[in-house]
C-alpha positions in Angstrom: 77.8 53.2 114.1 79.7 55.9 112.8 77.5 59.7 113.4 77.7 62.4 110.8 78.8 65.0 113.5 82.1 62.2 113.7 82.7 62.5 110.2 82.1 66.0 109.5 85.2 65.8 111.9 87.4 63.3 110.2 86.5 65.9 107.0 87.9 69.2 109.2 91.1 67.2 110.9 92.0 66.4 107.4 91.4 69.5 105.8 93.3 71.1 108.9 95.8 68.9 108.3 96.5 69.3 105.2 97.0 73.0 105.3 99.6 72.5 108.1 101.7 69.9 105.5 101.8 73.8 103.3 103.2 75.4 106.2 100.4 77.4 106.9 99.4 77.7 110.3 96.2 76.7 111.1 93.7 77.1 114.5 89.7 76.4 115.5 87.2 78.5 114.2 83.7 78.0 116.0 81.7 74.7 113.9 80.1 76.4 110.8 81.2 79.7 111.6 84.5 82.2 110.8 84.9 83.2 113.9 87.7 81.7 116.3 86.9 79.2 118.7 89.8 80.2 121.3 88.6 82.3 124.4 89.4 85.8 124.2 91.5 88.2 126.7 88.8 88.8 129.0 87.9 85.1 129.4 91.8 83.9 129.6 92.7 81.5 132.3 96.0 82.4 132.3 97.0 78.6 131.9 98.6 76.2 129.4 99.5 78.2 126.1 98.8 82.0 127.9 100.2 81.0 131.3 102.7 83.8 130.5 100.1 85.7 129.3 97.1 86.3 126.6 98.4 84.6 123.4 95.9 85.6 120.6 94.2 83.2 117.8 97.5 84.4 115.5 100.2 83.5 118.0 98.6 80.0 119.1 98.4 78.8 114.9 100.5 75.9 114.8 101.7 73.3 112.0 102.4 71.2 114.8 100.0 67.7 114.2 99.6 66.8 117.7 98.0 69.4 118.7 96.3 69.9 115.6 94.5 66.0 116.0 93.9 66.9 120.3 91.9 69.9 119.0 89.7 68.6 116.3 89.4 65.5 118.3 86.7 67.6 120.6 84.4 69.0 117.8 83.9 69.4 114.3 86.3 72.8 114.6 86.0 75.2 110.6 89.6 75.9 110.3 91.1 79.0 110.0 94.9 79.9 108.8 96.6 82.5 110.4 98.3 84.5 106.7 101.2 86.3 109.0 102.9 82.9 110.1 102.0 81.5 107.2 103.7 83.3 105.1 100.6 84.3 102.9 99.2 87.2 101.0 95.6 86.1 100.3 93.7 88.6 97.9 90.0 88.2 98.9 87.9 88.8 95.8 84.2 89.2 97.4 80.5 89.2 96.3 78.4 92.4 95.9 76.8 92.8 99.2 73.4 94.4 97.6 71.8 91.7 95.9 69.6 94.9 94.6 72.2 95.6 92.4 72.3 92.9 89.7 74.8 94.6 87.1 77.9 95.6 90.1 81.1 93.8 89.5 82.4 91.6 91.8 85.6 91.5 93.1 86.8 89.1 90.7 86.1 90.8 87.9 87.3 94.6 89.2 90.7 92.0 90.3 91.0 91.3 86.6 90.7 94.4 85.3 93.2 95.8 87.7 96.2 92.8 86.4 95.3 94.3 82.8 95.7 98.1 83.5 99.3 96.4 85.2 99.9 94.9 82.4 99.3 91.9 83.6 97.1 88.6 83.5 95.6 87.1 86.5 97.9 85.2 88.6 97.9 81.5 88.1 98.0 80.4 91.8 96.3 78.4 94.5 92.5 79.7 94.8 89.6 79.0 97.0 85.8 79.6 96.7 84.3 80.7 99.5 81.2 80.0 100.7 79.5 83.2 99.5 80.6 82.4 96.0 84.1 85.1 95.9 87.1 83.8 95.9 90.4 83.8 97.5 94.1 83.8 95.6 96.8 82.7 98.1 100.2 83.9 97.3 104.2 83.2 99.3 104.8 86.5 100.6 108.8 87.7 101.1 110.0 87.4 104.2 111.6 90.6 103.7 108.2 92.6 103.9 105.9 92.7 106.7 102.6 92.9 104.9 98.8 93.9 106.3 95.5 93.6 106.3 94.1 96.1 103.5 90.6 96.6 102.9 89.8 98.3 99.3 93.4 99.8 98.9 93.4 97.5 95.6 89.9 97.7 94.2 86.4 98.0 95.9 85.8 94.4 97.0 89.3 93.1 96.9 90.9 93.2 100.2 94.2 91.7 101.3 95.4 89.2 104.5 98.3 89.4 105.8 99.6 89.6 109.4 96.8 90.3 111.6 94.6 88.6 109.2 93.6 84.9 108.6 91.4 82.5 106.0 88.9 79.7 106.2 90.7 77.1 104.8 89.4 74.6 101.7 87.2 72.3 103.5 85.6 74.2 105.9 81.5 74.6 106.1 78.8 77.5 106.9 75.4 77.3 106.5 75.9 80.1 103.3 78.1 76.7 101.8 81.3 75.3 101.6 85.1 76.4 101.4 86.3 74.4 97.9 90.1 74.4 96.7 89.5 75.7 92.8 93.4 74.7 91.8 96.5 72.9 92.8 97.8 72.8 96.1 100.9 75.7 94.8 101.0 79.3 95.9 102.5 81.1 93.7 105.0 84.4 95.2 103.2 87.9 95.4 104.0 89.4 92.0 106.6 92.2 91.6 103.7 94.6 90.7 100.9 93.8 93.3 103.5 93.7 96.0 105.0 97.1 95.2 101.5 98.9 96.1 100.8 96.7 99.2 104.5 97.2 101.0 104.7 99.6 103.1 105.7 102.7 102.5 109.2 103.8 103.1 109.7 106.0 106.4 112.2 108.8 105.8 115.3 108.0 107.9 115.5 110.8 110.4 112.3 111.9 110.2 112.5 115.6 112.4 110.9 115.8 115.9 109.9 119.4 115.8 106.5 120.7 113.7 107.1 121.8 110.2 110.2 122.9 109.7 112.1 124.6 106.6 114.5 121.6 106.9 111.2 119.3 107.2 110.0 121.1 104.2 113.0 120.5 101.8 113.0 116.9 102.7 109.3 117.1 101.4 110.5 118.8 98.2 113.4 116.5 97.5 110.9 113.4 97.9 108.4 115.4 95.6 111.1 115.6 93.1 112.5 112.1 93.4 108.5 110.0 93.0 107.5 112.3 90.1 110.6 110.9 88.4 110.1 107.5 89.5 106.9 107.6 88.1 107.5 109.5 85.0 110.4 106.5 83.8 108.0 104.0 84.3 107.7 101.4 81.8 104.3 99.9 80.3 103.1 97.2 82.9 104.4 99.0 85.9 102.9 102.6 85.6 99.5 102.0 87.7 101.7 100.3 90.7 104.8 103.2 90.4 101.9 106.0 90.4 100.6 104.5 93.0 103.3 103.4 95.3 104.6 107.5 95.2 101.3 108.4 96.0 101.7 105.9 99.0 104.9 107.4 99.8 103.7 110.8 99.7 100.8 110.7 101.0 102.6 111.2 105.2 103.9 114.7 103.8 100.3 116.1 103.0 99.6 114.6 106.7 102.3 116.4 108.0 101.8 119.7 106.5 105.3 119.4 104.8 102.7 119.5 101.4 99.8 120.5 100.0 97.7 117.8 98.8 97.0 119.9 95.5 100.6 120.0 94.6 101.2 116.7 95.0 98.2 115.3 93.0 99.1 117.9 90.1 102.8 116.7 90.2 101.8 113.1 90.1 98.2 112.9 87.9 101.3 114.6 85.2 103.9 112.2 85.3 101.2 109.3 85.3 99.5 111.1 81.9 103.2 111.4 80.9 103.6 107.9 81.1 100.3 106.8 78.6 97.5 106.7 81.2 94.3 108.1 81.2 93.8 110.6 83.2 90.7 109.3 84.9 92.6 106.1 86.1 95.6 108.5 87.3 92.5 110.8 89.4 91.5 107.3 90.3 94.6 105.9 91.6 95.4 109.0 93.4 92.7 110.0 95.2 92.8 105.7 96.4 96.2 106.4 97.7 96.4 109.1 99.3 93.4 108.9 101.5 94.7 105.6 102.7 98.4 107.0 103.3 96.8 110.2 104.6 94.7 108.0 107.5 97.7 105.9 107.9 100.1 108.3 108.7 99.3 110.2 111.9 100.7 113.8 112.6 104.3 114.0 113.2 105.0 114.3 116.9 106.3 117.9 118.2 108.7 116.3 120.8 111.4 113.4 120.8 
């Protein structure tokens, strides 16, 4: 007689497998939980896949089906797809956390109404719902950019998965619900716009080794110059993403101390008004990207 807990694992192989027929690399996560089922550093045996030491959850994902069908033949594994291999960008649109507050948007709809200020609609593109009732938009990300993780960067409760980052997969169960594929099996690519604010921002090319010099400071001046133009050229759809990829790209100067943060927010919060927007999206945007390119940037080094 055929037991539930044996079919609840039929149901996880499949769905397990079927991600790996995408290309997206799958592993075990821990029966109706998100968290992986592999043993951690401290617990490795040094054996099989680690022998040469610790591979993590992301390194062990494989497409590869015989392993996939020897793991889920042990236990009714949730799966969980590792977005670096993969190849993914998965927007993850979540739920207000405070059920006190009724009337908050959710990231869905603060998603949407950051596609319209791009000039943009929603991606069409293959979408999950996840078991607290958000959703997840998985996109093909270029193998030419090495994305990350980002949490809020976009909008509060949209964050990003990239490498470093993984998914439950369509299928998979918790005891808040199920994971349940919305649309088609087709990712669509990142879109020009969303990925020019998530790639990383560009590093100068000699960046100096002593602390702030004139020469340092110049360089800070020139690239001042060069994203207030960017973003004072930019056309309607792309002014929210130029705004704030400069900010982005500015934002390691003001870390530095090659500039002040006043000067470059009153360089930039003109060229955005310049460009059509209001100025409380451009105070918005602003003060979003440079306190993430601030923290991300730590102070130059004072020796080679």
């Amino acid at each position: 007689m055929t037991q539930p807990t044996d079919i609840r694992r039929e149901s996880l192989l499949t769905a397990a497998l079927n991600a790996a027929e995408r290309g997206w690399h799958v592993f075990p996560l821990r029966p109706g939980t998100k968290r992986p089922a592999l043993h951690g550093e401290a617990a490795c045996p040094r054996t099989g896949p680690c022998v040469d030491g610790h591979r993590k959850w992301e390194q062990r994902a494989t497409t590869d089906v015989d392993r996939i069908r020897a793991t889920w033949s042990h236990a009714p594994y949730n799966v969980g797809i590792a977005t670096g291999p993969s190849r993914l960008l998965v927007v993850d649109l979540d739920m207000p956390k405070d059920n006190g507050s009724t009337d908050a948007p959710c990231g869905a709809t603060t998603f949407t109404a950051l596609c319209e200020r791009a000039g943009h609609a929603v991606p069409d593109t293959y979408r999950i719902r996840t078991a607290s009732g958000g959703q997840h938009l998985y996109f093909t990300a270029p193998s030419s950019v090495r994305l990350a993780n980002t949490a809020g960067t976009l909008a509060r409760l949209v964050d990003t998965r990239a490498w470093g980052g993984y998914v439950v997969a369509a299928g998979s169960v918790t005891p808040s619900g199920s994971y349940e594929a919305l649309s088609g099996p087709l990712a669509a690519p990142v879109p020009s716009w969303l990925l020019s604010i998530l790639k990383p921002s560009p590093k100068p090319a000699q960046a100096p080794s002593v602390a702030v010099t004139a020469q340092s400071r110049r360089y800070a001046d020139t690239a001042l110059a060069n994203e207030t133009r960017t973003v004072s050229g930019a056309q309607r759809g792309e002014r929210e993403a130029k705004l704030f990829a400069a900010a982005r790209a500015l934002g390691r100067f003001i870390a530095w101390g090659d500039l002040p943060r006043a000067r470059v927010e009153a360089a930039l919060q003109e060229a955005g008004e310049a460009t059509g927007l209001p100025a409380s999206q451009c105070r918005s945007t602003l003060r979003s990207a440079l306190n993430w390119s601030i923290a991300h940037n730590p102070q130059r080094r004072t020796t080679a």
